[in-house]
C-alpha positions as a Markdown table, in Angstrom:
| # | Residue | x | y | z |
|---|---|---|---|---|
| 1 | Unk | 0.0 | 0.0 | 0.0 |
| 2 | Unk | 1.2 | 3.7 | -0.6 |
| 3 | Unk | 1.1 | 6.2 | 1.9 |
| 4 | Unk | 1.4 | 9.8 | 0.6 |
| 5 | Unk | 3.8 | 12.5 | 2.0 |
| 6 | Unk | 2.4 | 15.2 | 3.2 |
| 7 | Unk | 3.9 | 18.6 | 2.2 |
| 8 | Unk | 3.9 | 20.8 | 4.9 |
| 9 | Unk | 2.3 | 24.7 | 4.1 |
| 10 | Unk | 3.8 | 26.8 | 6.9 |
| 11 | Unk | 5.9 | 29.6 | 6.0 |
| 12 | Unk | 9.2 | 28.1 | 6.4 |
| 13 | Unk | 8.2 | 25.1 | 4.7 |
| 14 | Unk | 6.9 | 26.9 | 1.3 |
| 15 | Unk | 9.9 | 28.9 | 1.3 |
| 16 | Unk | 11.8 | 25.7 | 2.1 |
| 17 | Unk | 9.9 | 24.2 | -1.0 |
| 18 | Unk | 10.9 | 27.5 | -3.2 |
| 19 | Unk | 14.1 | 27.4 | -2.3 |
| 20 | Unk | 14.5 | 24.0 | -3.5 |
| 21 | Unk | 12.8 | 24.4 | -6.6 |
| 22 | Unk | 14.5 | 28.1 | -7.5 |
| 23 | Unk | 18.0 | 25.7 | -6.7 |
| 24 | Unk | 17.0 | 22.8 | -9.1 |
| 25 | Unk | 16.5 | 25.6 | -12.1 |
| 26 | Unk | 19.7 | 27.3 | -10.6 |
| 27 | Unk | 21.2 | 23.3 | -11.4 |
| 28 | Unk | 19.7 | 23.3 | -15.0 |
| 29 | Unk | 20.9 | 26.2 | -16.1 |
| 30 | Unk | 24.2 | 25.8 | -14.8 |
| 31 | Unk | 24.5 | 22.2 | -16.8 |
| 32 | Unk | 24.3 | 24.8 | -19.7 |
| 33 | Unk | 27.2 | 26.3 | -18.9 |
| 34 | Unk | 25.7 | 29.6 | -17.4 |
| 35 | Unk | 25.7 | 31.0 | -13.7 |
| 36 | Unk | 22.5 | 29.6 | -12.6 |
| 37 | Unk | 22.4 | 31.6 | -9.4 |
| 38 | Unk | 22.9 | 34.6 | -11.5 |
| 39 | Unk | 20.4 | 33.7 | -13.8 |
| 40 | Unk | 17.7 | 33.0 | -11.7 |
| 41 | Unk | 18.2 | 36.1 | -9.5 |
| 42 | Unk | 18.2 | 38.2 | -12.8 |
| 43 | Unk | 15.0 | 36.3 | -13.7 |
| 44 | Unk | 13.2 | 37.6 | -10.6 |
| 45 | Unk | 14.7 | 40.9 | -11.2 |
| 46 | Unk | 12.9 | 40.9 | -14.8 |
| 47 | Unk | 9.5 | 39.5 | -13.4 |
| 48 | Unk | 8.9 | 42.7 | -11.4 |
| 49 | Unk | 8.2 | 44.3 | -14.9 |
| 50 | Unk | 7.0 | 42.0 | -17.1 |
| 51 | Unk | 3.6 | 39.8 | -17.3 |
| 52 | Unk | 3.7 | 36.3 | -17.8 |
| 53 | Unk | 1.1 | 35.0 | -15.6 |
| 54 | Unk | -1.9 | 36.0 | -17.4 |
| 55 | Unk | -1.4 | 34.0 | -20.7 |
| 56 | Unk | -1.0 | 30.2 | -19.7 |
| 57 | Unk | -0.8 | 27.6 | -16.9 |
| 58 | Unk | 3.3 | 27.7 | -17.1 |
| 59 | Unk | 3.1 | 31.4 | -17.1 |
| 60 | Unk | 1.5 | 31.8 | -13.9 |
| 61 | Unk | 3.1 | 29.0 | -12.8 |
| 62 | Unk | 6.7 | 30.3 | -13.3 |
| 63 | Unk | 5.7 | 33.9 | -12.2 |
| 64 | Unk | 3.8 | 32.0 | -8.8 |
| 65 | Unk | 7.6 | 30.2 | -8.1 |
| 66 | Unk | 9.7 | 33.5 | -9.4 |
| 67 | Unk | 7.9 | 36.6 | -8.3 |
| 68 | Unk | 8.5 | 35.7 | -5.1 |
| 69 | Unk | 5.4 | 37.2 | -3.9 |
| 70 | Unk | 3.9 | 36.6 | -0.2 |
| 71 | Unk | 7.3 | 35.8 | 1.1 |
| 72 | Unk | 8.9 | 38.0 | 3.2 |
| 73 | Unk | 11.7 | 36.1 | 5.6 |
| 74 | Unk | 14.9 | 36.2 | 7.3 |
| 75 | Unk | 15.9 | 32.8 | 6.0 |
| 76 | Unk | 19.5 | 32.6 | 4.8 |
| 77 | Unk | 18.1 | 30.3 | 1.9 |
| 78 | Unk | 15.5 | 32.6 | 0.4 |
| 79 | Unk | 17.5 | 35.7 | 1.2 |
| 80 | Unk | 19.9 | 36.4 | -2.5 |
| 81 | Unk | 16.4 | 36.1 | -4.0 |
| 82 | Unk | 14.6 | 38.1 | -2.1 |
| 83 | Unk | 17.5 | 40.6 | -2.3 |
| 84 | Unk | 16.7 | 40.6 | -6.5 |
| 85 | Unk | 12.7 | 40.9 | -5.8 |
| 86 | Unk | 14.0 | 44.0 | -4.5 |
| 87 | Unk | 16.3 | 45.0 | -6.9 |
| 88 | Unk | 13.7 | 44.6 | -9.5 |
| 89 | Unk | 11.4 | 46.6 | -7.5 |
| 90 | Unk | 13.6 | 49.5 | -7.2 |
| 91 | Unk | 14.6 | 49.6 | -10.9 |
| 92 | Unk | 12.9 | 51.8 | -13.6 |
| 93 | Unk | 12.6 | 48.9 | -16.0 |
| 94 | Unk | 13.3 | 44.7 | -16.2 |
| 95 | Unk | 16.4 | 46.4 | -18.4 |
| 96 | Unk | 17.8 | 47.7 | -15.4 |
| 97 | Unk | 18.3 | 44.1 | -13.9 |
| 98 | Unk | 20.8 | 42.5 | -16.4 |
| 99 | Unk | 24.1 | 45.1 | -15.1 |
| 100 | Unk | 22.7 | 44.4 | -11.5 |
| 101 | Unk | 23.6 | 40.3 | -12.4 |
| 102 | Unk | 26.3 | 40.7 | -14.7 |
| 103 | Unk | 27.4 | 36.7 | -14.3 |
| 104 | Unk | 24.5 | 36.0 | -16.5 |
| 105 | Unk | 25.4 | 37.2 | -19.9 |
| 106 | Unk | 21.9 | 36.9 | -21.0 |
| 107 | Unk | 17.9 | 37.7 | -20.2 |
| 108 | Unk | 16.5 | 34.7 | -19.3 |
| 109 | Unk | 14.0 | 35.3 | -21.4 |
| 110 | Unk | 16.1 | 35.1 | -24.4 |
| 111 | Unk | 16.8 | 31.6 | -22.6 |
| 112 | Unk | 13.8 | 29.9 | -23.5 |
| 113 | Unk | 13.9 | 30.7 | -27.4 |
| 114 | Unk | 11.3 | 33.0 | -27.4 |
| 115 | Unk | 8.7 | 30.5 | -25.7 |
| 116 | Unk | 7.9 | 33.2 | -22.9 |
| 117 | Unk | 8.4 | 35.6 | -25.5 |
| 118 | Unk | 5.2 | 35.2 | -26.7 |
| 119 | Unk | 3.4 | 36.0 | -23.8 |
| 120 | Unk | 4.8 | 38.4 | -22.1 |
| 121 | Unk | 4.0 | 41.8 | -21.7 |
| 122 | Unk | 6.5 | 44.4 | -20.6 |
């Protein structure tokens, strides 16, 4: 017989659960040969300007894991991206965030072939 785990939903659990998930992409893109941690920080940067939620279920479900919204924590894990939520919040335009993470060469965006491209609105 299976049992099922159960996932806990306190605060420090979720952001437990981000963390881990924002780390895995961090791994993929870093089998790429790019900074992942860069990346994904410059990624949250970008979000604070541009729309992707609104258009499909892997829109909202990247901008629900990325935007890093309803978390607001001292936890050493979650911290570096919190700290790019609010770099992206305090520049002018998603721009702004690519000399602010200058170990990704890139926009993320431009990482997914134009995929997000598509549906995003700046």
């Amino acid at each position: 017989m299976r049992t099922m785990t159960t996932i806990s939903t306190t605060t420090r659990g979720v952001e437990d659960q981000q963390a881990w998930a924002l780390s895995w992409v961090e791994e993929l893109l870093s089998w790429q040969g790019l900074d992942g941690h860069a990346c994904v920080q410059r990624f949250i940067c970008e979000l604070q300007h541009r729309t992707i939620d609104q258009y499909s279920v892997l829109g909202e479900t990247m901008s629900l894991l990325f935007r890093m919204t309803n978390v607001s924590s001292t936890n050493s894990v979650i911290a570096p991206y919190l700290e790019a939520r609010e770099k992206g919040q305090s520049v002018k335009n998603w721009t702004e965030c690519g000399p602010l993470f200058p170990a990704c060469p890139t926009s993320p965006f431009k990482l997914f072939g134009g995929k997000l491209n598509r549906t995003v609105t700046e």
